[in-house]
C-alpha positions as CSV (number, residue, x, y, z in Angstrom):
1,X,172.7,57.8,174.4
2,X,174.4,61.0,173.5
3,X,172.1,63.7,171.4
4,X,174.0,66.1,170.0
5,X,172.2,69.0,168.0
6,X,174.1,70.9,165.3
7,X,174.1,74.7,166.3
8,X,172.2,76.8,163.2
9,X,169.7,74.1,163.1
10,X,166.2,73.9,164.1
11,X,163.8,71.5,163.0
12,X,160.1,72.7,163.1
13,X,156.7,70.8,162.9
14,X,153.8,73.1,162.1
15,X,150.2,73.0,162.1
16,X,147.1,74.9,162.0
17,X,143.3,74.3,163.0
18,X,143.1,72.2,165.2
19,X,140.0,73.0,166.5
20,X,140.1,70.9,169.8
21,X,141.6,68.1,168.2
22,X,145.6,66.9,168.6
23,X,145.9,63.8,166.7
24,X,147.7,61.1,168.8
25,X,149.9,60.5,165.5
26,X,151.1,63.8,166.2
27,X,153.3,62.6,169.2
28,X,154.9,60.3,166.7
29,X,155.4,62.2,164.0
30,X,156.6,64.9,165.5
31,X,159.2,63.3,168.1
32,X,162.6,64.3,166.2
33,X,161.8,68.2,166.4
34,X,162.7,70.9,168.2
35,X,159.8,73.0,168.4
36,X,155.6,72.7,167.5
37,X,154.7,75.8,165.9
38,X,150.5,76.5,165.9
39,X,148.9,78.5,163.4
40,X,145.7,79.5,165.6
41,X,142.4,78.0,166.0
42,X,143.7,75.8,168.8
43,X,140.0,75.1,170.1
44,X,140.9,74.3,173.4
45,X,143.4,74.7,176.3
46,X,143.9,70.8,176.6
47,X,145.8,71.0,172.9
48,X,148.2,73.7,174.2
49,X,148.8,71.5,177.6
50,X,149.5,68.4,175.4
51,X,152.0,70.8,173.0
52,X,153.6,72.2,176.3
53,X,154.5,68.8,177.8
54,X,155.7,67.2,174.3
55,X,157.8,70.2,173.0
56,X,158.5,73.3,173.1
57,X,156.2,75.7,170.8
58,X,154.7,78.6,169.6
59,X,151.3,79.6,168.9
60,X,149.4,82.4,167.4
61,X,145.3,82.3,168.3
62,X,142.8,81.9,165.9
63,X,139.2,83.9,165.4
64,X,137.6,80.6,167.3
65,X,140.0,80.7,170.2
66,X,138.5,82.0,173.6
67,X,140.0,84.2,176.3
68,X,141.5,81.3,177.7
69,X,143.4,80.6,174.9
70,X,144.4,84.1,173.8
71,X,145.5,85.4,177.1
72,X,148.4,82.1,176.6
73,X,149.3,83.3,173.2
74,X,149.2,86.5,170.6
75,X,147.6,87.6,167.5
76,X,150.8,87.6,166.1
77,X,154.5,86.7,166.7
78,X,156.9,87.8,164.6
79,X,160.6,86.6,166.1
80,X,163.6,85.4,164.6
81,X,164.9,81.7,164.0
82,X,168.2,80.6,163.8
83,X,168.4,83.9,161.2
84,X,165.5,83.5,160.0
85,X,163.0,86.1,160.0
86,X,159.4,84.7,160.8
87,X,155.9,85.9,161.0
88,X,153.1,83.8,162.0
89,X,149.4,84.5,162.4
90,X,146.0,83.4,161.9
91,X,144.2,85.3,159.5
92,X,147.2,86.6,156.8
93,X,146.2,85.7,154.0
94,X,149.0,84.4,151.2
95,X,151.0,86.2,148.4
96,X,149.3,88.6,146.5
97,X,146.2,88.3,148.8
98,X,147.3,89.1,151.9
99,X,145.3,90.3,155.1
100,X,144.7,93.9,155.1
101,X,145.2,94.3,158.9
102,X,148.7,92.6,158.2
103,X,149.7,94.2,154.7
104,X,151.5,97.4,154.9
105,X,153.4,95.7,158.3
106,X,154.1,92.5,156.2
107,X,155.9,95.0,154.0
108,X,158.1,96.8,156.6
109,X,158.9,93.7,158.5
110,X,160.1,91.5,155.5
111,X,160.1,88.3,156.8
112,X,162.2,85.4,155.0
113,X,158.9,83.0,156.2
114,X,154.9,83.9,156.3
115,X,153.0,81.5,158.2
116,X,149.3,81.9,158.3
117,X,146.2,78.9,158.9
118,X,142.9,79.7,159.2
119,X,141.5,78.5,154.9
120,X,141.9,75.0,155.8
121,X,143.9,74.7,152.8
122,X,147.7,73.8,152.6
123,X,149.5,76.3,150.6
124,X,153.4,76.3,150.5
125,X,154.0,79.4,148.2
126,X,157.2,81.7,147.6
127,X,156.5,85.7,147.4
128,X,158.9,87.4,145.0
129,X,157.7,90.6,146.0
130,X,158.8,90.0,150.0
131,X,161.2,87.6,148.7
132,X,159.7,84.9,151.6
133,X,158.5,81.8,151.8
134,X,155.1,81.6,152.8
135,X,153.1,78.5,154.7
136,X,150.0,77.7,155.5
137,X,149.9,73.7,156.9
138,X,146.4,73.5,156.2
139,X,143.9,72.4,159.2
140,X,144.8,69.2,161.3
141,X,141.7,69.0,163.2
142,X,138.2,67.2,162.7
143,X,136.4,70.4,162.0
144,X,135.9,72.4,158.9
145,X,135.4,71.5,155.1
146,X,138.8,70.3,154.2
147,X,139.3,66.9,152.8
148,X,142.9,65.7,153.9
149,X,144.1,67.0,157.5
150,X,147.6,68.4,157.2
151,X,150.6,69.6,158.6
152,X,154.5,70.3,157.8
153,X,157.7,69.7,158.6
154,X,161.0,71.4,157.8
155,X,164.5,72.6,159.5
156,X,165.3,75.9,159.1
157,X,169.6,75.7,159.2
158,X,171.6,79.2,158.7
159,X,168.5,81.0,157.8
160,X,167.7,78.7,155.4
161,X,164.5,76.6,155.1
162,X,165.4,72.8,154.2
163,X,163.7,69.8,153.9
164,X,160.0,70.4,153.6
165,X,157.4,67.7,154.1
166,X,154.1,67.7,154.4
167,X,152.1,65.3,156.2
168,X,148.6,64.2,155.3
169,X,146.8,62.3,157.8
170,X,143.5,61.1,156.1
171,X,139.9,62.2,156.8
């Protein structure tokens, strides 16, 4: 079978909170992209060892995350996508309540997308200010107070994001 992938796109599966837990559906519902992006609170190394042998991906660490953890990822990355600025952390609060340790940085940066977990609540908001997309996946893990575990998907082609979904995978 010949796979051909169209140069200037990059299709992304995000999620947040996992807190230990990486849903088997995940495999699945992830197969047809590029990279897993993590929003922190991974909970354990055994989620970023599952990530690292499906896909490629990128992961911020969360306030739960032990040394372990953090010495494998950052507080923040802040890289560029298929001309896309990006920014994603843990605790960054969303537009027009942003983190103060991030703020004034958020600012200078300018990314085109703001990614951010740790409220456990799914929030896909556009900033006019930054002029930037900002996402939050909500939490996919077992733990916390949220209802619905979430996560997104979306390709990001020419600097562009298209084709948002979210995913909601029950209780």
């Amino acid at each position: 079978m010949l796979i051909i992938k169209l140069i200037g796109v990059i299709k992304i599966g995000l999620l947040s909170d996992t807190h230990g837990f990486l849903d088997p559906r995940f495999f699945e519902l992830f197969k047809g992209v590029d990279e897993i992006w993590h929003a922190g609170d991974i909970g354990n190394e055994d989620v970023l060892n599952d990530l690292e042998i499906f896909k490629p991906y990128r992961a911020v660490y969360g306030n739960i995350d032990d040394w372990n953890i953090r010495n494998r990822t950052t507080e923040d990355q802040r890289f560029q996508c298929e001309g896309l600025k990006v920014w994603m952390t843990h605790i960054g609060g969303y537009p027009g309540k942003y983190s103060p340790r991030i703020k004034q940085d958020l600012f200078k940066y300018l990314p085109g997308l703001f990614i951010s977990g740790h409220s456990h609540i799914l929030k896909v908001m556009f900033d006019k200010n930054l002029n930037c997309l900002h996402i939050n996946p909500g939490a996919a893990g077992k733990s916390g107070f949220h209802q619905v575990r979430t996560a997104v998907r979306f390709a990001i082609d020419k600097g562009e994001i298209k084709n948002l979904e979210v995913i909601e995978l029950g209780k």
